[in-house]
Phi, psi and omega in degrees: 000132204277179182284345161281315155296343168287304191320313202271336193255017168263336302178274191278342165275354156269000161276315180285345194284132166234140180282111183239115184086040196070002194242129187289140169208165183250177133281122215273348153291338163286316163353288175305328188273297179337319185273004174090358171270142194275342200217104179354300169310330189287309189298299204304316187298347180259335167289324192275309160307329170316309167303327173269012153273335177308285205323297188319293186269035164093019165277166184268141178277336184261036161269324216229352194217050188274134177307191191160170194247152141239154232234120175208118171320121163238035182091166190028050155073039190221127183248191144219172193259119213206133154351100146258173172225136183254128193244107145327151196290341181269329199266328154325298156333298164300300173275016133303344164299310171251023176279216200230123184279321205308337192268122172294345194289316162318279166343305166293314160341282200314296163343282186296304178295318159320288160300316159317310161289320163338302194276009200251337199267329167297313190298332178302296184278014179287289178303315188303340181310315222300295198304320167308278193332279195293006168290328211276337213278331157193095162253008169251341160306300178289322171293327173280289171336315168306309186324308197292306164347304175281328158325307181297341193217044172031056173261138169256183174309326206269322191262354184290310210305303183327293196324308190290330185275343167292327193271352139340298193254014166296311208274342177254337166087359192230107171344154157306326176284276248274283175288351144297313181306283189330300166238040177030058169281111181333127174314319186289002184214133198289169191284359191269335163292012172256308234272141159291154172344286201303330182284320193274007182255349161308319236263292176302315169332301207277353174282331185276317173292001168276283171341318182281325203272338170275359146330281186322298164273005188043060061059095201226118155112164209287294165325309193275339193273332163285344166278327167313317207255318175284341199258349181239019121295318176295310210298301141342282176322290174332328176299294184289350174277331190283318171280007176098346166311109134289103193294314183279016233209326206256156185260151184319149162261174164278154180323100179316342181274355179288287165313010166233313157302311174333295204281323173284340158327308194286335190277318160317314219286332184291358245194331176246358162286306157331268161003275190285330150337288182328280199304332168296327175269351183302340189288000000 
């Protein structure tokens, strides 16, 4: 396909893109033409497959394929109103998938759609790592702050560790030995580095309510601050339970300091793409 022509139909397919809710979509009558089909009927039989690969790979089709109405000039300024379909960057993806390979405008699709749905499924999955991440950073934040908190009202380190691992096991139903075996966490490593999102940030609610109520109630000596810790652990847990969340239930994520190397790699590599971007137009 010569390079001029990649230009101009990269070009018109980003020209046709529109927002409806925020969700980038085409219309599937400009569709048909970008794609080279002259006649509507022809185009629908490459739509109704698509939809039954959405359907096939556990999508809702009418997230990716919802009617609509459209508005097209029929002479003397005068318009009416004809059957559309707003096709999602994924439902585009598809029928370009199931389109006629023989036509380049397909080809290109397959491509264009394709890479676009990648980047756009990397970027998701760049934040949630981020969001794990600064979840862990803090809840280690808030666990030191709790520590010193406690200190001050005469829990030492040995007894801060007890407190935390009871209150693990009101909010997990499980030991720290028990739920490290369960999700098969290095002995040498706490178990919140393991852990999804959604536990460490229960794990921090119930370290920051604790903080608050020993503050509050002034709160003194190794008991009252572990019944404490334990009763806005359970309290937590009741919450996940209520929305259908089992905490000992969800499987272990990776290791976040792995999922932090990762992202600062990548925060170089960008940073020196960046650079060098510059520096190519400074040339």
């Amino acid at each position: 396909m010569k390079q001029d022509l990649i230009k101009e139909l990269f070009e018109k397919f980003e020209a046709a893109c529109y927002n409806i809710d925020d969700v980038e979509c085409w219309s599937a009558r400009e569709m048909q033409t970008l794609l080279g089909y002259n006649k509507w009927e022809n185009f629908e039989k490459v739509i109704d497959k698509a939809k039954d690969a959405c359907r096939n790979a556990g999508g809702q089709v009418e997230d990716h394929f919802p009617d609509v109405r459209k508005m097209v000039h029929i002479g003397s300024g005068t318009e009416r109103g004809v059957e559309d379909i707003a096709l999602t960057r994924y439902a585009c993806y598809l029928v370009g998938q199931n389109g006629d390979s023989r036509k380049q405008e397909i080809a290109f699709s397959q491509t264009y759609f394709a890479v676009q749905t990648r980047r756009a499924e990397l970027v998701e999955q760049r934040l949630l790592e981020f969001e794990r991440v600064k979840a862990r950073e803090k809840l280690s934040q808030t666990e030191k702050q709790l520590s010193g908190i406690l200190y001050e009202r005469g829990v030492d380190e040995k007894g801060f560790a007890l407190i935390r691992s009871k209150g693990d096991q009101a909010l997990f139903k499980l030991s720290t030995v028990q739920l490290k075996a369960k999700m098969g966490v290095p002995d040498n490593r706490p178990v919140a580095d393991f852990l999804p999102t959604i536990s460490i940030k229960a794990k921090d609610l119930a370290a920051e309510m604790t903080s608050f109520n020993v503050q509050t109630k002034d709160l003194k000596g190794q008991d009252p601050i572990e019944k404490e810790h334990i009763d806005n652990n359970s309290a937590v847990r009741t919450v996940l339970l209520e929305r259908g969340i089992k905490p000992e239930e969800l499987p272990p994520a990776e290791d976040v300091k792995k999922v932090q190397r990762k992202l600062e790699k990548e925060e170089k590599k960008m940073l020196k793409d960046i650079k060098q971007g510059k520096d190519g137009k400074n040339e």
